[in-house]
DRENPALUM-662795 format. One record per residue: residue number from 1; residue in three letters; x, y, z of N, C-alpha, C, O in turn. Coordinates in Angstrom, 2 decimals, padded with zeros to 5 digits, always signed. Each point is the difference from the previous one (the first is absolute). Layout:
nr:rest:n_east:n_north:n_up:ca_east:ca_north:ca_up:c_east:c_north:c_up:o_east:o_north:o_up
NUM:ALA:X:Y:Z:X:Y:Z:X:Y:Z:X:Y:Z
...
***
This chain:
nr:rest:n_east:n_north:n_up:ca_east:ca_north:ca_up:c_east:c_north:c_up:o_east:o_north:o_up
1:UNK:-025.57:-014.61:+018.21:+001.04:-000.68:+000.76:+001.21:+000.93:+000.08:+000.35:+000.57:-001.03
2:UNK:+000.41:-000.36:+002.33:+001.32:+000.56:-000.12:+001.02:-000.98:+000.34:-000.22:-001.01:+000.68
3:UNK:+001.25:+001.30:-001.14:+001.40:-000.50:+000.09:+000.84:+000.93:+000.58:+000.18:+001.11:-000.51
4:UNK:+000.64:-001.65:+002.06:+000.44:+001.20:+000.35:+001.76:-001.11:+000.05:+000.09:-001.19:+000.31
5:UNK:+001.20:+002.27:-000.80:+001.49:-000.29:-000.09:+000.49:+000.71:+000.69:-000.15:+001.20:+000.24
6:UNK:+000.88:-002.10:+000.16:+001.19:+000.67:+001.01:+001.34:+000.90:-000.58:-000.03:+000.05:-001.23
7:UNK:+000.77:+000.40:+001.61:+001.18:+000.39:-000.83:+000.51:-000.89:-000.71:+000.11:+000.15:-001.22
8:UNK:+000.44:-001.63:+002.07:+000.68:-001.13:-000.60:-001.10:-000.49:-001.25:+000.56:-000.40:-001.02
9:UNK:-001.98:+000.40:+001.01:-001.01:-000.25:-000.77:+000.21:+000.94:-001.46:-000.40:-000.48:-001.06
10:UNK:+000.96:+001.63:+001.09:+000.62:+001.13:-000.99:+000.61:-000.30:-000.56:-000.17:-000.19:-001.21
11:UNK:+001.17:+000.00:+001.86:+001.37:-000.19:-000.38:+000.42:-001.26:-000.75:+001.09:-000.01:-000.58
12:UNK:-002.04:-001.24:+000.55:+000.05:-000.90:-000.32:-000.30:+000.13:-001.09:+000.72:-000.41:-000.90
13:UNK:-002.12:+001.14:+000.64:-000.70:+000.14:-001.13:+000.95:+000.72:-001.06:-000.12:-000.20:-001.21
14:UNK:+001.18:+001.12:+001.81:+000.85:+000.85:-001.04:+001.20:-000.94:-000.55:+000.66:+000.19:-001.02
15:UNK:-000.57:-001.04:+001.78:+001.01:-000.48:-000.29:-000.64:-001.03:-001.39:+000.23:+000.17:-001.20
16:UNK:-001.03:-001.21:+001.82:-001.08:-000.84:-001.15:+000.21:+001.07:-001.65:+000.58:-000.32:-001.04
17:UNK:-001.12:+001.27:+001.30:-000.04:+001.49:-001.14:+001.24:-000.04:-000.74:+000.20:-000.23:-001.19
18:UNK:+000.69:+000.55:+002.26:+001.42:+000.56:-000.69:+000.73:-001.70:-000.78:+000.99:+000.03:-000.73
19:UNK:-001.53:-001.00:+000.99:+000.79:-001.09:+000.03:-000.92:-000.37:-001.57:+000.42:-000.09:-001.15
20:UNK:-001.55:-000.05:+001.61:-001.04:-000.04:-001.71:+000.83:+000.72:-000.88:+000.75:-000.69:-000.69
21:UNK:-000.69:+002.00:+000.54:+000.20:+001.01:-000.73:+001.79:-000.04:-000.50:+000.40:+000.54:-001.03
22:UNK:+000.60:-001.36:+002.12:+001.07:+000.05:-000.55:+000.56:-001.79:-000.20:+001.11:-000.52:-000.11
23:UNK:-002.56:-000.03:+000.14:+000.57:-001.28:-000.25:+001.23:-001.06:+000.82:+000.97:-000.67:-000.35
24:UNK:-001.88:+001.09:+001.98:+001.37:-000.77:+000.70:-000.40:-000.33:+001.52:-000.09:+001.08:+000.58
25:UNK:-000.05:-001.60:-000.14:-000.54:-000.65:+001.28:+000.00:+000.85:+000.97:+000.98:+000.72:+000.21
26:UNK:-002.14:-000.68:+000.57:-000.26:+001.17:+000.81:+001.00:+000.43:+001.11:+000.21:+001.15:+000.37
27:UNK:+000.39:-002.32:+000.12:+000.99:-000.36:+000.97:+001.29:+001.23:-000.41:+000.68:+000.47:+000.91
28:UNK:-000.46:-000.04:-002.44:+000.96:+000.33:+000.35:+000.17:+001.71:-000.46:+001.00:+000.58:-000.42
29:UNK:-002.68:+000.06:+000.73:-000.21:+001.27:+000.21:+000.14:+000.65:+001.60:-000.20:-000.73:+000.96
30:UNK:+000.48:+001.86:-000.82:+000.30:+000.64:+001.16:-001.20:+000.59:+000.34:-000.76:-000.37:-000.91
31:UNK:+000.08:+001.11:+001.73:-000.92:+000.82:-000.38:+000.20:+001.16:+001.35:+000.16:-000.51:+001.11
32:UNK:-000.16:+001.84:-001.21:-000.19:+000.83:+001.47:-001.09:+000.66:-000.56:-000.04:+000.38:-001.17
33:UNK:-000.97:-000.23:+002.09:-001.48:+001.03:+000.19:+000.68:+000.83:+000.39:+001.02:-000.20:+000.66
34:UNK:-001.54:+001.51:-001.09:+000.41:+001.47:+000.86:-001.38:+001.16:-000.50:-000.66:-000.10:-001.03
35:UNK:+000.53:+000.96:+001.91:-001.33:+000.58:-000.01:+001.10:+001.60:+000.12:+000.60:+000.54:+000.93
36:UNK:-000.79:-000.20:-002.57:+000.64:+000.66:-000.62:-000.55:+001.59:+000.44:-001.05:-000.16:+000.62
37:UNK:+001.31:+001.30:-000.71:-000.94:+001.13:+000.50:-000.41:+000.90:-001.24:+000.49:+001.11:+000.22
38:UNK:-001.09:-001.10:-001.25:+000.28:-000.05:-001.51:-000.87:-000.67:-000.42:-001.14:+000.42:-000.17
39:UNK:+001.55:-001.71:-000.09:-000.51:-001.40:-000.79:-001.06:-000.81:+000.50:-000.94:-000.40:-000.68
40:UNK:+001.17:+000.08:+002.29:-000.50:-000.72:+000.67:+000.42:-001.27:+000.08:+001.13:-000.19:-000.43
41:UNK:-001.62:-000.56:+000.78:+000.36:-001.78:+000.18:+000.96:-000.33:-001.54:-000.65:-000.17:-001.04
42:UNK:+001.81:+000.12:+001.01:+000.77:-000.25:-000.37:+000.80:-001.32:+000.38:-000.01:-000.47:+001.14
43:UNK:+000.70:-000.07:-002.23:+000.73:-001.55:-000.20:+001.50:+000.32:-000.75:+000.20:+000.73:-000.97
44:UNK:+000.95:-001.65:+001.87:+000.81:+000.29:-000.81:+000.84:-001.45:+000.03:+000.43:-000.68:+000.93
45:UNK:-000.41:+000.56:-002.20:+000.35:-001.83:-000.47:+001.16:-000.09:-000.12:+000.57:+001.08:+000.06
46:UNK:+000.19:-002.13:-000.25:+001.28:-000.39:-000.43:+000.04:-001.73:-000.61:+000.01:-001.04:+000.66
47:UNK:+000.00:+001.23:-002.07:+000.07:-001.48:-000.60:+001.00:+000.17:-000.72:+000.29:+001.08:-000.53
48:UNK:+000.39:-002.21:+000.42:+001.03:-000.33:-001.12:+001.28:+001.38:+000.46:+001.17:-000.22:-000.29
49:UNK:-001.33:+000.82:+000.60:+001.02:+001.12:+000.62:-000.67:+001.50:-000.45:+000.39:+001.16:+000.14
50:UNK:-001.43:-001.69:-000.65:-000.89:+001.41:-000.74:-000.70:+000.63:+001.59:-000.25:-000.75:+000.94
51:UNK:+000.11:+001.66:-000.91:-000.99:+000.78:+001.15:-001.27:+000.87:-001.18:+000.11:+000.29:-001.19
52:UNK:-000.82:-000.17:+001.80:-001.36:+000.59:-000.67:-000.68:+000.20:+001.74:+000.06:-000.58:+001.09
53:UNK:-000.97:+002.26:-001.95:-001.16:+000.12:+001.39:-001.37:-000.09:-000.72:-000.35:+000.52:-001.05
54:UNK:-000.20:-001.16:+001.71:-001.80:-000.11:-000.28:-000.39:+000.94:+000.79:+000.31:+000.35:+001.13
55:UNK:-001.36:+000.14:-002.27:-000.68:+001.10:+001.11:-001.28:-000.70:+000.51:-000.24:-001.21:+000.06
56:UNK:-000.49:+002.24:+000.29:-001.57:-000.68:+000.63:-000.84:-001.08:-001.07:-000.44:-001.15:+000.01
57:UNK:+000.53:+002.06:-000.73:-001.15:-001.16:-001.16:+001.00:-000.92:-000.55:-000.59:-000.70:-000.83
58:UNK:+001.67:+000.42:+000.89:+000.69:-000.98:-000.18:-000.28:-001.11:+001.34:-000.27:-001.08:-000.52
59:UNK:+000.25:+000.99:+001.67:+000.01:-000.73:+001.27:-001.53:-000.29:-000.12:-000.35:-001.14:+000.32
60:UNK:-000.52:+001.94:-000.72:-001.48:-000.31:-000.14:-000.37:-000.75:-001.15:-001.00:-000.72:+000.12
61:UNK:+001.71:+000.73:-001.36:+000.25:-000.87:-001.10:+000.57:-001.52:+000.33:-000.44:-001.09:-000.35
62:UNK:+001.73:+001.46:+001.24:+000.59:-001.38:+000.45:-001.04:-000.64:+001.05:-000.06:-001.23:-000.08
63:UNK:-000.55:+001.66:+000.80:-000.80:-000.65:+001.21:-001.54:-000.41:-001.04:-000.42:-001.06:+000.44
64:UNK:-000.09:+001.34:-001.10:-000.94:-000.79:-001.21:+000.51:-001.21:-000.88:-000.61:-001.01:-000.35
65:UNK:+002.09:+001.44:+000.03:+000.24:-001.23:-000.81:+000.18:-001.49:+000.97:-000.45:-001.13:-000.16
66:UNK:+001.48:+001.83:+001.37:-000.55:-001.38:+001.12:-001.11:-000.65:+000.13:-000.25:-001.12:-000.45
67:UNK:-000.67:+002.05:+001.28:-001.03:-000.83:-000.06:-000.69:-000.55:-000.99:-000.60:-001.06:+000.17
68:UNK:+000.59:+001.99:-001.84:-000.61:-001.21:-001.10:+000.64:-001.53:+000.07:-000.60:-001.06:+000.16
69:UNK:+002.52:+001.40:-000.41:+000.41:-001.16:-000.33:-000.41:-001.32:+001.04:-000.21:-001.19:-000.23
70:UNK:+000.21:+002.25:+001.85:+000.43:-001.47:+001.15:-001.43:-000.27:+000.45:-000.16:-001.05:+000.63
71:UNK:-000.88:+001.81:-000.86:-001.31:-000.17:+000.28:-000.79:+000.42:-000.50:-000.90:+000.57:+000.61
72:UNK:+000.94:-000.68:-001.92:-000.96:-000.30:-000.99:-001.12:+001.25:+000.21:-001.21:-000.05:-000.24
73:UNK:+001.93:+001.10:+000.71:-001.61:+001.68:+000.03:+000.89:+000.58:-001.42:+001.19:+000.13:-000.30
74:UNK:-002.67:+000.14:-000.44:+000.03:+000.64:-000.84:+001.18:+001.71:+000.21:-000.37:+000.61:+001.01
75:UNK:+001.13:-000.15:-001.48:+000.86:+000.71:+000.23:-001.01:+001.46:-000.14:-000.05:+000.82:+000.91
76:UNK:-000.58:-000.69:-001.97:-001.17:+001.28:-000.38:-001.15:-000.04:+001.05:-000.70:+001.01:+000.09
77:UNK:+000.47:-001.98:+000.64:-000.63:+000.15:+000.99:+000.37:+000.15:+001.26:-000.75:-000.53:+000.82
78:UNK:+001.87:+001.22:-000.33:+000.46:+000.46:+001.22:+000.26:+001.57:+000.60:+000.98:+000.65:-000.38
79:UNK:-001.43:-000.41:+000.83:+000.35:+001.35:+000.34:+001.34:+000.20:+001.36:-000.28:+000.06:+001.19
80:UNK:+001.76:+000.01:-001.76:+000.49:+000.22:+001.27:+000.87:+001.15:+000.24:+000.57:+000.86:-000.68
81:UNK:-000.76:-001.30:+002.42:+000.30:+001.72:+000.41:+001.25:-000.42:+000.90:+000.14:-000.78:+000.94
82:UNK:+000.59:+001.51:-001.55:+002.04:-000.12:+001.04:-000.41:+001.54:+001.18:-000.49:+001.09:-000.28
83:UNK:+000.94:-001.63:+001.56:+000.22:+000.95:+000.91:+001.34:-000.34:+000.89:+000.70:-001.01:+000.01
84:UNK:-000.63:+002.27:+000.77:+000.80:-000.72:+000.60:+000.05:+001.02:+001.76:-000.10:+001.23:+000.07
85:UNK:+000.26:-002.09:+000.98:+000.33:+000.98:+001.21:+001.31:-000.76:+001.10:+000.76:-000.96:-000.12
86:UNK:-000.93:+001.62:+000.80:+001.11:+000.07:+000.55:+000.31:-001.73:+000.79:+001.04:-000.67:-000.02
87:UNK:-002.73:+000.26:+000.85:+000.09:-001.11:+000.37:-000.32:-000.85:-000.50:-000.10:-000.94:+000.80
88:UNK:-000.27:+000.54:-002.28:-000.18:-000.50:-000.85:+000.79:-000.90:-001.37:-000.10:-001.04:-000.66
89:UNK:+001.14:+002.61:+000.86:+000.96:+000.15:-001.23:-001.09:-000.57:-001.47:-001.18:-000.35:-000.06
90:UNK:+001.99:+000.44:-000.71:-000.93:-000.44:-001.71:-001.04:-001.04:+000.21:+000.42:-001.04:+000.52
91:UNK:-001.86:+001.09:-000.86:-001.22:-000.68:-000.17:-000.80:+000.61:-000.85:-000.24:+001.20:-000.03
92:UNK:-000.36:-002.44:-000.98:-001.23:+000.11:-001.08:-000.93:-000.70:+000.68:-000.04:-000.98:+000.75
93:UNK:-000.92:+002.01:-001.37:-001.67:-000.35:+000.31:-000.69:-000.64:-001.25:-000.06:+000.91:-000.83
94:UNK:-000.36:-001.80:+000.42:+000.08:-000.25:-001.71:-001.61:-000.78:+000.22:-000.29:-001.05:+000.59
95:UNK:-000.63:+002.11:-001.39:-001.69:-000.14:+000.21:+000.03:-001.30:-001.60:+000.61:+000.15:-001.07
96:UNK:-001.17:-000.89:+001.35:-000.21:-000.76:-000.87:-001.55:+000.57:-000.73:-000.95:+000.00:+000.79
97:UNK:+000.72:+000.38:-001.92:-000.87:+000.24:-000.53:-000.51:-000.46:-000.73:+000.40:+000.13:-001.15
98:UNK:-001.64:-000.95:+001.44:-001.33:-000.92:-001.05:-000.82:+000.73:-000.67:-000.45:+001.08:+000.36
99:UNK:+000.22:-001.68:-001.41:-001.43:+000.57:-001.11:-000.79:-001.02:+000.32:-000.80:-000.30:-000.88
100:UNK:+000.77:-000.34:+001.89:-001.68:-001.11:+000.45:-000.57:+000.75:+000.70:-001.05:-000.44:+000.47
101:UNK:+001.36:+001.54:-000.19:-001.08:+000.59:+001.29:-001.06:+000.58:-000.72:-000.94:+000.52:+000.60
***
């Protein structure tokens, strides 16, 4: 099965992340995507007046813990992939991976 997110689908998920992790309602994280030339798919937060940047495996960390918490997929069973283009802007491809096959 794939799961495909939109930017706003990202961004949501980072925020969910940053809000777990600092103990405070998602509502009142910031989040900007930027596709860094270096790093790559890069995040840069603002909670509580703190700023922090997530790098890639941070946004790929945050987009697993979403879907465990809000839909119940195992988080070790996902494979996802952040890209990004021009008419697109930020999207994950996120392969859901079974051991029934």
């Amino acid at each position: 099965m794939e799961v495909l997110f939109n930017e706003q689908d990202i961004v949501d998920s980072v925020c969910i992340y940053i809000a777990l992790k600092e103990r405070m309602e998602p509502e009142q994280v910031e989040v900007d995507l930027e596709l860094h030339p270096s790093l790559g798919i890069t995040a840069s937060t603002l909670a509580l007046g703190r700023t922090a940047r997530l790098h890639e495996q941070d946004i790929i960390d945050a987009v697993a813990v979403y879907l465990q918490d809000y839909h119940q997929l195992v988080a070790n069973h996902l494979q996802v992939n952040l890209s990004f283009s021009e008419k697109n802007r930020f999207t994950a491809s996120i392969q859901v991976i079974s051991n029934y096959f």
